[in-house]
ChimeraX commands (.cxc) that place a marker at each C-alpha (Angstrom):
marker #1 position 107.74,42.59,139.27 radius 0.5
marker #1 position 108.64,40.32,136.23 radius 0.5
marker #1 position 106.12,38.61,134.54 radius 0.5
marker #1 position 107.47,34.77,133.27 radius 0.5
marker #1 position 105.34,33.64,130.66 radius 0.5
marker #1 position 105.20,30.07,129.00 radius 0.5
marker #1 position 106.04,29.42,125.44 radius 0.5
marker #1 position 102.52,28.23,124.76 radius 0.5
marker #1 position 102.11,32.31,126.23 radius 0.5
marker #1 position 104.73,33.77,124.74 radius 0.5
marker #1 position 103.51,32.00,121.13 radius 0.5
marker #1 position 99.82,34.05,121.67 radius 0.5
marker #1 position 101.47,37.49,122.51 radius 0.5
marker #1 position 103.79,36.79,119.14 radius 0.5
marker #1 position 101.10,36.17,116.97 radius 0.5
marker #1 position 99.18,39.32,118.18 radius 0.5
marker #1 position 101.92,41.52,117.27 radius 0.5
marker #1 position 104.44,41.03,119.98 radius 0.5
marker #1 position 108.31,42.42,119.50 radius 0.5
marker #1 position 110.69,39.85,121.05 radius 0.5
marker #1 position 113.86,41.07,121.75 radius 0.5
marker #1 position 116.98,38.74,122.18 radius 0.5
marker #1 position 119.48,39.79,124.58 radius 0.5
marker #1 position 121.82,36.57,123.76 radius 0.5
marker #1 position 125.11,37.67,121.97 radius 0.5
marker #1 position 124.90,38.47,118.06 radius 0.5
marker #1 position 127.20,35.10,117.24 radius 0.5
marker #1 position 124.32,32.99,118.98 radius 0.5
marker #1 position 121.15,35.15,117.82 radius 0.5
marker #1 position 123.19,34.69,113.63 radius 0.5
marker #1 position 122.62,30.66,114.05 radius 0.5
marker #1 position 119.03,30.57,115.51 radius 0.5
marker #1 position 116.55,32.90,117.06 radius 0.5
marker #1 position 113.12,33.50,116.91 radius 0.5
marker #1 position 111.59,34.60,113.77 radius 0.5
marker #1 position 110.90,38.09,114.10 radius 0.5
marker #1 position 113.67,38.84,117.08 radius 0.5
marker #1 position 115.73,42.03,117.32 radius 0.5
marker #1 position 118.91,41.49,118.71 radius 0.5
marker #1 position 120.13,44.28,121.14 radius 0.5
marker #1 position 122.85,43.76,123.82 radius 0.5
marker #1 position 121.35,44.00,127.46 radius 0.5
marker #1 position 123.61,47.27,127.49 radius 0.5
marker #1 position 122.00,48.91,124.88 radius 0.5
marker #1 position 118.86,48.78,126.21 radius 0.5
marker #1 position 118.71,52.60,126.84 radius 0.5
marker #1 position 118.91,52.85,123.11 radius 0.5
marker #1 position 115.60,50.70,122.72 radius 0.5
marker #1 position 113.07,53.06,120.54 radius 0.5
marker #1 position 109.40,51.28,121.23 radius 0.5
marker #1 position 106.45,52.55,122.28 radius 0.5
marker #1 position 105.98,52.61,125.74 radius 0.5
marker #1 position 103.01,50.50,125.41 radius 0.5
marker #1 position 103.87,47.73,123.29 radius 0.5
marker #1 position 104.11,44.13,124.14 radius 0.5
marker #1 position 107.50,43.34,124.87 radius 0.5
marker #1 position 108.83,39.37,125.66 radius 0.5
marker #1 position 112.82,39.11,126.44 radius 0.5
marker #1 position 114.57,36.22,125.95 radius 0.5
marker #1 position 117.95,35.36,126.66 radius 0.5
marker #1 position 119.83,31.49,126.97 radius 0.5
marker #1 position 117.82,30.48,130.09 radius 0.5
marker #1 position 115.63,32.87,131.32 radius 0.5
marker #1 position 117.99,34.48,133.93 radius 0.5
marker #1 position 119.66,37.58,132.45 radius 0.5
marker #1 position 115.87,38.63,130.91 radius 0.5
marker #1 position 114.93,38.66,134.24 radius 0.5
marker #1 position 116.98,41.48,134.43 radius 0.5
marker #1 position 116.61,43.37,131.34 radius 0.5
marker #1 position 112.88,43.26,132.00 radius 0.5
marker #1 position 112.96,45.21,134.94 radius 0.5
marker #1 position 115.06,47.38,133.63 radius 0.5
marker #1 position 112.64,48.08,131.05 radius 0.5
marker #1 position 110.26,48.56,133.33 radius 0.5
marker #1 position 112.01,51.27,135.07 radius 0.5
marker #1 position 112.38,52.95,131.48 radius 0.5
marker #1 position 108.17,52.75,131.43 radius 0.5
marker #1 position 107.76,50.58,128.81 radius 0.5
marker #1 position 104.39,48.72,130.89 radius 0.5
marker #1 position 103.93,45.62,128.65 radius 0.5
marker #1 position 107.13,43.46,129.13 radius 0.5
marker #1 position 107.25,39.97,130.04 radius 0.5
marker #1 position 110.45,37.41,130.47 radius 0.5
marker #1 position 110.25,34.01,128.41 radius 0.5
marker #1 position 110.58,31.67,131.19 radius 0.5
marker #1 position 113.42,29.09,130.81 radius 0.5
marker #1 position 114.61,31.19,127.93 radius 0.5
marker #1 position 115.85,30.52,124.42 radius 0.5
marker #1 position 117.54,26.62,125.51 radius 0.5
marker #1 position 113.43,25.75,126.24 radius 0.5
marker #1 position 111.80,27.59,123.25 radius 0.5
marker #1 position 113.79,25.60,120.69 radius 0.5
marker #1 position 112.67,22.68,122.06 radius 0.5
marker link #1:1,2 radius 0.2
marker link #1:2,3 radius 0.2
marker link #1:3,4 radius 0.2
marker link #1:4,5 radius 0.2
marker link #1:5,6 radius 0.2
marker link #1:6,7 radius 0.2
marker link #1:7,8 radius 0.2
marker link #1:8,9 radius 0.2
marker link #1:9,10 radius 0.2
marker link #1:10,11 radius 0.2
marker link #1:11,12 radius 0.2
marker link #1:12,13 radius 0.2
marker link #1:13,14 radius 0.2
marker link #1:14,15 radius 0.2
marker link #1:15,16 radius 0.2
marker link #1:16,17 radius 0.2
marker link #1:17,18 radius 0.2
marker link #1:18,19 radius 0.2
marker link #1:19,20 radius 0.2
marker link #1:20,21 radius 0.2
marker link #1:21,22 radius 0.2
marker link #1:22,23 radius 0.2
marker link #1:23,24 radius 0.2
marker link #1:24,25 radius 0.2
marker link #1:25,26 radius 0.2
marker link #1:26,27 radius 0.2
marker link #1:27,28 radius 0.2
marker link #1:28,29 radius 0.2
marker link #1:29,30 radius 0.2
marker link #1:30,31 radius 0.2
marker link #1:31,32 radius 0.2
marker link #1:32,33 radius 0.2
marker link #1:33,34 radius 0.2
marker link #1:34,35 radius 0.2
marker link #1:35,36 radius 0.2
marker link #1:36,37 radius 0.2
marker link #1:37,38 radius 0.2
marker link #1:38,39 radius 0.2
marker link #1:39,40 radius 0.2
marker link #1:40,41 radius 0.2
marker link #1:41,42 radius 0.2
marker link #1:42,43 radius 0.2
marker link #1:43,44 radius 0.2
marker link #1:44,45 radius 0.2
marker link #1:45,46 radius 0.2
marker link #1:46,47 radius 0.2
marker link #1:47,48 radius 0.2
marker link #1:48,49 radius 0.2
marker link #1:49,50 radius 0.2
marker link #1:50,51 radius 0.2
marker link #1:51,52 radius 0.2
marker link #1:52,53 radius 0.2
marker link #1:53,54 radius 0.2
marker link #1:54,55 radius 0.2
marker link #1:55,56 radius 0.2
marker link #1:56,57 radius 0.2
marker link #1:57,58 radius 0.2
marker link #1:58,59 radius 0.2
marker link #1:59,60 radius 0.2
marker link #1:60,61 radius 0.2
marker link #1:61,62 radius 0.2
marker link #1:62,63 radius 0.2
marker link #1:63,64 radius 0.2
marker link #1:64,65 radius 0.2
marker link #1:65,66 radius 0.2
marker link #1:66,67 radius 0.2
marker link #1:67,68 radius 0.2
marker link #1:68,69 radius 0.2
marker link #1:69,70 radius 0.2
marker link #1:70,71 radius 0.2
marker link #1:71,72 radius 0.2
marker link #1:72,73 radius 0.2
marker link #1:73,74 radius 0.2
marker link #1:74,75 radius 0.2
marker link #1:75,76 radius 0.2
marker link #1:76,77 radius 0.2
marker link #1:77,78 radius 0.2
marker link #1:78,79 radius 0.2
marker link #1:79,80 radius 0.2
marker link #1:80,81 radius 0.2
marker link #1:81,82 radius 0.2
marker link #1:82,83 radius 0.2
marker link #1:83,84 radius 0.2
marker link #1:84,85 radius 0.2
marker link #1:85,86 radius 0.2
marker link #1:86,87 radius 0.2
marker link #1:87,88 radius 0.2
marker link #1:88,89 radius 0.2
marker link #1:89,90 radius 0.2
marker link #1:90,91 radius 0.2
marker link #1:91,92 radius 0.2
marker link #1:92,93 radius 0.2
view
């Protein structure tokens, strides 16, 4: 089951080390993203070389698509991944 987290959540995880990976399309990610992001297409996610047991927070454009890429990497075992709810469109608010 996905876990949504909050920005205010999502800010905590980051600052202890989190990876954030942005499954928006490279044009979008080039003019804004999170600092620290690594942009991977949602169907490269196979390719993904973390540890199993790092923290993990998706974020796409709204919250809806990293719904799916996070249980997706779930299914690959990587045990620590949440979904940014609302997406990127909330965070840079």
């Amino acid at each position: 089951m996905t876990k949504n987290i909050s920005n205010l959540e999502a800010s905590k995880l980051i600052k202890n080390g989190a990876k954030i990976l942005d499954i928006r399309d490279a044009e979008d990610f080039n003019k804004s993203h999170i600092p620290g992001a690594i942009n991977i297409n949602i169907n490269n996610l196979d390719n993904l070389r973390l540890d199993k047991f790092e923290t993990i927070i998706v974020v796409c454009y709204s919250g809806v698509t990293s719904v799916a890429a996070t249980e997706y990497l779930r299914e690959l075992g990587y045990r620590n991944v949440f979904n940014l709810k609302n997406g990127y469109d909330n965070w840079k608010k």
